[in-house]
C-alpha positions, -999 to +999 in steps of 0.1 A: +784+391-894+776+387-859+742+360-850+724+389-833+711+420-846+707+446-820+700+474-844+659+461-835+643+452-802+645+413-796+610+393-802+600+353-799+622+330-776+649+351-782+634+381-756+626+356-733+661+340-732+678+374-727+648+381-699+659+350-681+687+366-662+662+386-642+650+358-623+680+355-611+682+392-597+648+386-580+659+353-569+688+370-549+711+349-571+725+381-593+761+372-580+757+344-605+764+367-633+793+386-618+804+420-619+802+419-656+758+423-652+736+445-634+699+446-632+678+480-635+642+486-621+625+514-637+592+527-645+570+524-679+570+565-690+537+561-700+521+530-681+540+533-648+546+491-648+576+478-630+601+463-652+635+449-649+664+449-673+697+432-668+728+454-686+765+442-692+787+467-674+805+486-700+825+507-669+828+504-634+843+528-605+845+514-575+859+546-553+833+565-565+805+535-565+800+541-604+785+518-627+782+528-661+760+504-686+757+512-727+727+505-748+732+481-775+699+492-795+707+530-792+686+554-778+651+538-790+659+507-761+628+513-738+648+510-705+668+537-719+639+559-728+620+551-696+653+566-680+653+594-698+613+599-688+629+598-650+616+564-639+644+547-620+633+521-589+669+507-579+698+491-596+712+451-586+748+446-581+747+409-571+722+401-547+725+437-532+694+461-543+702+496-539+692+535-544+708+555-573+712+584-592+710+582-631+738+602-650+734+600-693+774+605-702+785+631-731+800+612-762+838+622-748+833+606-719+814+577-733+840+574-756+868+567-727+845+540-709+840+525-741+880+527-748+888+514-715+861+482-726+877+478-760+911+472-740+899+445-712+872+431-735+885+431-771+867+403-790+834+416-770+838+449-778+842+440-819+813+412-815+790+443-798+799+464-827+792+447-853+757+435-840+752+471-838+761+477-869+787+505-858+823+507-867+848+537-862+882+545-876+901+538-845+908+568-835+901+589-805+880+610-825+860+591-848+854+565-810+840+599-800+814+599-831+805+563-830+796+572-792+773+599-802+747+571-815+754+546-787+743+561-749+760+552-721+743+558-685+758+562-650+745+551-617+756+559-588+747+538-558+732+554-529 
């Protein structure tokens, strides 16, 4: 069983060590954690407060200048739900801040990003799922079911 459980929002020392990335984005030092991380800016849906949430890159399409990020808690993760309320400031790659729009991918298509991860990041991928608590039958169809309770999102730089 994996040390983390991301089936329940982090609390204690442990949110603040996986908040210390964001520094640093604002630091202009997000190149640090390579191409593998991205930080989000969005909007509180109910109190409108700026806050900033650094994502591992689950998919990334350069010729279209697509990034596509998953949410390890499942559609209760705030940043997710503050997406889905419309609140998106901008989106770090690196040190570079930058304009996008927000895309929420159908379980199919999830379910080929997440694929595509499994293959360049095995051990991660495994590690991810069972913090999650998720597991599929390792086919094409039951990835597609697992994907149904695990969102992905899309951004696409401006």
């Amino acid at each position: 069983m994996s040390e983390f459980n991301f089936k329940q929002k982090p609390s204690g020392l442990f949110k603040r060590f996986l908040h210390a990335p964001t520094w640093l984005y604002r630091w202009r030092l997000g190149f640090v954690m390579g191409k593998r991380f991205l930080m989000i800016e969005h909007r509180g849906r109910r109190t409108e407060d700026l806050h900033r949430t650094v994502l591992e890159v689950a998919g990334r399409y350069p010729e279209r200048n697509e990034w596509i990020v998953t949410s390890g808690t499942g559609p209760k993760a705030d940043w997710y739900r503050n997406l889905k309320a419309n609140t998106l400031e901008a989106v770090w790659i690196g040190s570079k801040r930058s304009e996008a729009t927000v895309r929420f991918l159908e379980a199919d298509e999830a379910a080929s990003v997440f694929s595509d991860y499994e293959t360049a990041h095995a051990k991660t991928a495994a590690k991810l799922m069972d913090s999650m608590g998720v597991t599929y039958d390792g086919t094409d169809r039951g990835r597609i079911e697992m994907m149904r309770n695990i969102p992905m999102v899309s951004f696409v730089l401006a």
